[in-house]
KOLSEMAR-722594 format. One record per residue (C-alpha): residue in three letters; x, y, z. Coordinates in steps of 0.1 Angstrom, whole numbers, padded with zeros to 4 digits, always signed. Layout:
alaXYZ/...
***
This chain:
unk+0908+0805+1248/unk+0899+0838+1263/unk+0885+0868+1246/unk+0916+0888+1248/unk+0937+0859+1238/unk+0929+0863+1200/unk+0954+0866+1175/unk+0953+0902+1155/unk+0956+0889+1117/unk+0974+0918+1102/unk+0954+0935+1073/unk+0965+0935+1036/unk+0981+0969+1039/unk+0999+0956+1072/unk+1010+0927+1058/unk+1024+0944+1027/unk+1041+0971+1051/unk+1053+0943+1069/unk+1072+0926+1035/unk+1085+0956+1023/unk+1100+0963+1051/unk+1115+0923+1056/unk+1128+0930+1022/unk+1144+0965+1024/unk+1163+0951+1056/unk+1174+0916+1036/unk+1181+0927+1007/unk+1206+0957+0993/unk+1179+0976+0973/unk+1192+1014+0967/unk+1170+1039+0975/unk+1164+1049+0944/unk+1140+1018+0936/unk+1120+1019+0964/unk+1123+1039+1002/unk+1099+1040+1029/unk+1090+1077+1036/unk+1069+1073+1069/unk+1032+1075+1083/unk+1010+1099+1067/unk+0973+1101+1071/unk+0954+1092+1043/unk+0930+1115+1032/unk+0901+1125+1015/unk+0920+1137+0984/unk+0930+1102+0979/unk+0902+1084+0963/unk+0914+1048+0956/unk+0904+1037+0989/unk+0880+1055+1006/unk+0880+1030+1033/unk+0912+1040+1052/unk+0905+1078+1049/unk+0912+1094+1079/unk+0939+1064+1090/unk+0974+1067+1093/unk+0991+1044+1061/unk+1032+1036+1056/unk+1040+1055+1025/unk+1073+1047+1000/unk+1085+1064+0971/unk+1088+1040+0940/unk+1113+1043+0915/unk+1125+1080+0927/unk+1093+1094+0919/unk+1062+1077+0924/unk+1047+1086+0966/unk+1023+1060+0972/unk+1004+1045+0998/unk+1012+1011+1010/unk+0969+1002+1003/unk+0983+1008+0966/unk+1008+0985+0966/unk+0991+0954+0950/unk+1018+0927+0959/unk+1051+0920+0965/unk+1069+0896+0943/unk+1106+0884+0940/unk+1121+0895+0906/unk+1155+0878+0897/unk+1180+0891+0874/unk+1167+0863+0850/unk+1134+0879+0851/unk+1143+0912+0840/unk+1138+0928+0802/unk+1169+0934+0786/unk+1175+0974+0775/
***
């Protein structure tokens, strides 16, 4: 195999972007759960993960109201009805 033959492994904020996004398009999740909002940078003023300062990061809006990085998103899991806490 030649040097520029390698295969990229995505990082854990790529591959995160990259499931969210597999389940917005598969699934019929309203807007007002979760959205994807774009690239922004993130910067300084963010200090969770100093790391990625100064990169460009998918951002989505949670639940109408939370703006959050994708690098903040700890995981993606499945929730079925059966799963969810009666009101």
């Amino acid at each position: 195999m030649l040097k520029g033959d390698l295969m990229k492994v995505p990082t854990q904020p790529e591959l995160t972007h990259l499931q969210l996004q597999a389940m917005l398009r598969d699934h019929n999740i309203p807007d007002s759960e979760i959205k994807y909002l774009g690239e922004r940078e993130y910067t300084a003023e963010y200090q969770a993960h100093p790391e990625y300062h100064g990169q460009m990061m998918p951002w989505y809006i949670i639940g109408g109201e939370h703006e959050v990085p994708v690098c903040d998103i700890a995981s993606v899991d499945r929730v079925d009805d059966d799963d969810t806490v009666p009101e």
